[in-house]
Structures are given as structure tokens and as C-alpha cells.
C-alpha positions in Angstrom: -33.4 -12.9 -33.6 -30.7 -12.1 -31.3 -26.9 -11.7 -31.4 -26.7 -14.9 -29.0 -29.4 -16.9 -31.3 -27.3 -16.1 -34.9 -24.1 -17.1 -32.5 -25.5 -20.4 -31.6 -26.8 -20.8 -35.2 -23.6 -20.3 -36.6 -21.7 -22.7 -34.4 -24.4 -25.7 -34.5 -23.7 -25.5 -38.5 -20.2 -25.2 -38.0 -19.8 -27.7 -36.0 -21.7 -29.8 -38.3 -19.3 -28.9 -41.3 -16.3 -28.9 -39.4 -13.9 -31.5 -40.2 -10.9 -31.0 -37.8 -9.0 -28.3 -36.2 -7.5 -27.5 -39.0 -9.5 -27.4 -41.9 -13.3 -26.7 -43.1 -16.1 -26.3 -45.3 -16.0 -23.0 -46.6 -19.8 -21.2 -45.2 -21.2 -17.8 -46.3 -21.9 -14.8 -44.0 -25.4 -16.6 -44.0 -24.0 -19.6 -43.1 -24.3 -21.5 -46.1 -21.8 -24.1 -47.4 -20.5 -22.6 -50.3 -18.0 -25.7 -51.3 -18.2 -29.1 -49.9 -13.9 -29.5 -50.7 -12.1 -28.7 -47.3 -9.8 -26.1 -46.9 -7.3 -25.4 -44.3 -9.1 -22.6 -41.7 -7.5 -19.3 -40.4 -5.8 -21.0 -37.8 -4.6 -23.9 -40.0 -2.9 -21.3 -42.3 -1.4 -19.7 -39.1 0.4 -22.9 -38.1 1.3 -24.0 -41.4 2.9 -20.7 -41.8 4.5 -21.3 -38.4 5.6 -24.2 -38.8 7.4 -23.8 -42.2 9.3 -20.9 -40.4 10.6 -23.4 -37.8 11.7 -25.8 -40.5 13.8 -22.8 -42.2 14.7 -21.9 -38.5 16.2 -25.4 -38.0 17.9 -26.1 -41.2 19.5 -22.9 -41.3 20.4 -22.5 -37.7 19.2 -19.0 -37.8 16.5 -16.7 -37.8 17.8 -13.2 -39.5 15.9 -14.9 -42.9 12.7 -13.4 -41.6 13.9 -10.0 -41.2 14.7 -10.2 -45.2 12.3 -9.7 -47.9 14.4 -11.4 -50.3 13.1 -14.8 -48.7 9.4 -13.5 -48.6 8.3 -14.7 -52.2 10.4 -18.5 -51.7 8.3 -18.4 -48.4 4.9 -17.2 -49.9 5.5 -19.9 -52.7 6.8 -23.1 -50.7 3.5 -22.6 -48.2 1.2 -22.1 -51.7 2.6 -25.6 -52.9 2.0 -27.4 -49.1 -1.5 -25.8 -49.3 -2.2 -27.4 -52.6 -0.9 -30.7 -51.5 -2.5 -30.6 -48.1 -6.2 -29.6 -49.8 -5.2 -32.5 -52.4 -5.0 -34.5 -49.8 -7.6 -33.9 -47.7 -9.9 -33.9 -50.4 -8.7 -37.4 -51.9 -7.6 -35.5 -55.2 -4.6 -37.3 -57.3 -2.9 -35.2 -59.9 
């Protein structure tokens, strides 16, 4: 099997999985579902993280925060709890 044929194998069941930009089953290297809960994907966790730095951005009206690690673990923990809440959600889980 070629490089192209695994590509277009890989995207066909990803596509299949896929629920929205944002979030996904999580597949294997063999491209197996491995948990039918969603997740957020890479790039999910890249904008949330974004996106909770523009939040601190705006409230504070500054952006020396991110150049102190004192703020890192508040950060770290804050986008922990909106990942729980947004997998909660997604996933149609209640507390």
C-alpha cells in the first residue's frame, strides 16, 4: 500500500469520525477509534488556549502576564476546567 493510499485511508475515516472543527473521536496510529466520547483536537486546544489569553488580555488591559510564570499554573488550570466543561458538554455529560 502506498503513502498516498494510507493518506486517503486515514482521512475517509476521519472524516467519518469527525465531529466539527474542533473536536474528535480519538483514532489509533492504525486508525481505530479508540473512544467514541469527543475531545477537543490539536487545533481546538490551540484556540482555546488563544482565546483564554485574549480574555486575560482584555480584562487586564495588558499583556506583560504572559511573560510571567507566576500566571502559568492559574492559566494551565482555568483552560483544564473549560476543557472538562467543554468535553462535558459535547458529550451530554451532567455532573
Amino acid at each position: 500500500m502506498t503513502y498516498y493510499n494510507e493518506w486517503e485511508k486515514f482521512m475517509t475515516r476521519l472524516r467519518e469520525i469527525s465531529s466539527s472543527k474542533w473536536v474528535d473521536k480519538y483514532v489509533d496510529d492504525n486508525y481505530e477509534v479508540m473512544d467514541n466520547k469527543l475531545t477537543l483536537n490539536s487545533d481546538g486546544f490551540a484556540c482555546l488556549t488563544d482565546d483564554l489569553e485574549e480574555i486575560i488580555d482584555k480584562y487586564t488591559g495588558t499583556e506583560d502576564w504572559v511573560k510571567n510564570n507566576n500566571y502559568f499554573g492559574a492559566r494551565s488550570e482555568i483552560r483544564l476546567d473549560l476543557m472538562d466543561l467543554i468535553h462535558s458538554i459535547i458529550n451530554k455529560e451532567q455532573d
